[in-house]
Each structure stands twice: as structure tokens, then as C-alpha cells.
C-alpha positions in Angstrom: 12.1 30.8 -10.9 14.4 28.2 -8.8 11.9 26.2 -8.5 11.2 25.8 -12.3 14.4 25.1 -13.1 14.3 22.1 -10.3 11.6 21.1 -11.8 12.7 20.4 -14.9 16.2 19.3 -14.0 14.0 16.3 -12.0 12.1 15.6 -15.1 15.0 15.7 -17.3 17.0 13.5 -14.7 13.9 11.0 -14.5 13.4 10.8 -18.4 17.0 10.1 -19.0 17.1 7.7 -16.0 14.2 5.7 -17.0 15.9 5.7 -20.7 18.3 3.9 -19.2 16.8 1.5 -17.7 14.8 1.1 -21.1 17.9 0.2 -22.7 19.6 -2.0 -19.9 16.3 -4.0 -19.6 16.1 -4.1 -23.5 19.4 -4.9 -24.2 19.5 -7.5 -21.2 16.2 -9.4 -22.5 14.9 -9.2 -25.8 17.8 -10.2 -28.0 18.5 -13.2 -26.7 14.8 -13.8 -26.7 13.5 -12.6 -29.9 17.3 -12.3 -31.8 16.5 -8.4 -32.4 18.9 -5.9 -32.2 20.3 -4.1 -29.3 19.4 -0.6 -28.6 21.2 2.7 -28.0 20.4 5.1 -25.8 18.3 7.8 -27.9 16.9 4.6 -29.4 15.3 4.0 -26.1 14.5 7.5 -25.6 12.6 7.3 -28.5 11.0 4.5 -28.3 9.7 5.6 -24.5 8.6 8.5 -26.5 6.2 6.7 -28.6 5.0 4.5 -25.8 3.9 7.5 -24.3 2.4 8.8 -27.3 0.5 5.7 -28.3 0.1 4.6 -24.9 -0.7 6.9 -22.1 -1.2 9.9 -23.9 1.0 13.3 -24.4 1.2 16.3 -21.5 -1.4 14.9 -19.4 -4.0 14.3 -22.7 -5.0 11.3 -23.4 -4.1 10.7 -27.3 -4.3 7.1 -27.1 -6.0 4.5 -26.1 -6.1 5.0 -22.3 -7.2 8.6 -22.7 -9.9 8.0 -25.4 -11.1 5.2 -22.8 -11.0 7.1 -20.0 -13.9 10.0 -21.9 -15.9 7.2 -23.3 -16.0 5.5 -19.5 -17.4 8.7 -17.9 -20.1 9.5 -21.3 -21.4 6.2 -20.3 -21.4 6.1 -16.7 -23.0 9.8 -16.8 -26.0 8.1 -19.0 -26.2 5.1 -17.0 -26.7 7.8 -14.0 -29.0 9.5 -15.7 -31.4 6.5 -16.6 -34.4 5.5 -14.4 -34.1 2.0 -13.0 -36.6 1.1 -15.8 -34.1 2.3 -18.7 -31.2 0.4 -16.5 -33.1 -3.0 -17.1 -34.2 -2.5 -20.7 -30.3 -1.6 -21.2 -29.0 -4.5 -19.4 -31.7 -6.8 -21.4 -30.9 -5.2 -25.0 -26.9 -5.3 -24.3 -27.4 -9.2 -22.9 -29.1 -10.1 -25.9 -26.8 -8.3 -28.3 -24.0 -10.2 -26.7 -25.7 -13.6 -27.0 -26.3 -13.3 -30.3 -22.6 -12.8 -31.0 -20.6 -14.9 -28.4 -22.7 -17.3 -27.6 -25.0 -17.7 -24.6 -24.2 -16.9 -21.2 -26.8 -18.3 -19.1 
């Protein structure tokens, strides 16, 4: 039970100290930068909030972009694994052609 409650008083202490930091870093930067408007710090909190969300994903889930990358990476090295050295080439030689035909060649 102790060691719950350290456990979250670390993650509490680490998600208010890197809220922070948000806030010092975005308040020491962007508006002289960009001329936008200085932040508070719940602003911060939140917007570390949707970073995670949109960014690197929610509870250890990927909901965005890096988690949706991460299953697609591993369907396609599975297949790639499970392709004779045959299926391999005619892969390579379909995807090559596929990819000349839109950017360009790449002889």
C-alpha cells in the first residue's frame, strides 16, 4: 500500500514538474518568437496532456501516431518474415516500381 502511494506521489511530482518546465520553456521562447501568448500553469498541463494524447499515446496505448505505427511496423515485418526469398524480390520489385512511377526514378 506505501508503495502505491510513492508511486503516485512520484508521478504526480514528475507531471507537475515537467508542467513547469513546459511553461518556463514556453513562456521563455515562443512569444518573443511567434508573438503568442504566454501560458499558465494548467495551460501547460494541458497542453502536455494532449501531446500525450495525440502524440505518444494514453496509459501505455498507443492512440496516436507512434502507437498506430508501432502495430503496422510489426504486421509488416511479421509478413516480410513470412515470405520466401522469392515473394521478398517480387515485393521489393512491385514496391520499386510503384515508387518510380510516383516520385520519380531512383536508379
Amino acid at each position: 500500500m506505501k508503495s502505491h502511494l510513492l508511486h503516485v506521489t512520484y508521478a504526480l511530482a514528475a507531471i507537475a514538474g515537467f508542467s513547469a518546465v513546459t511553461m518556463l520553456l514556453w513562456n521563455a521562447l515562443l512569444p518573443r518568437l511567434f508573438s503568442v501568448a504566454s501560458i499558465d500553469f494548467l495551460q501547460a498541463l494541458g497542453l502536455l496532456a494532449l501531446s500525450r494524447i495525440l502524440f505518444g499515446g494514453f496509459l501505455g496505448r498507443g492512440l496516436g501516431m507512434h502507437g498506430g505505427w508501432n502495430r503496422r511496423h510489426n504486421a509488416i515485418r511479421e509478413k516480410w518474415l513470412a515470405m520466401t526469398p522469392e515473394e521478398r524480390q517480387s515485393f521489393v520489385e512491385k514496391h520499386h516500381a510503384h515508387n518510380r512511377f510516383f516520385f520519380g526514378r531512383f536508379d
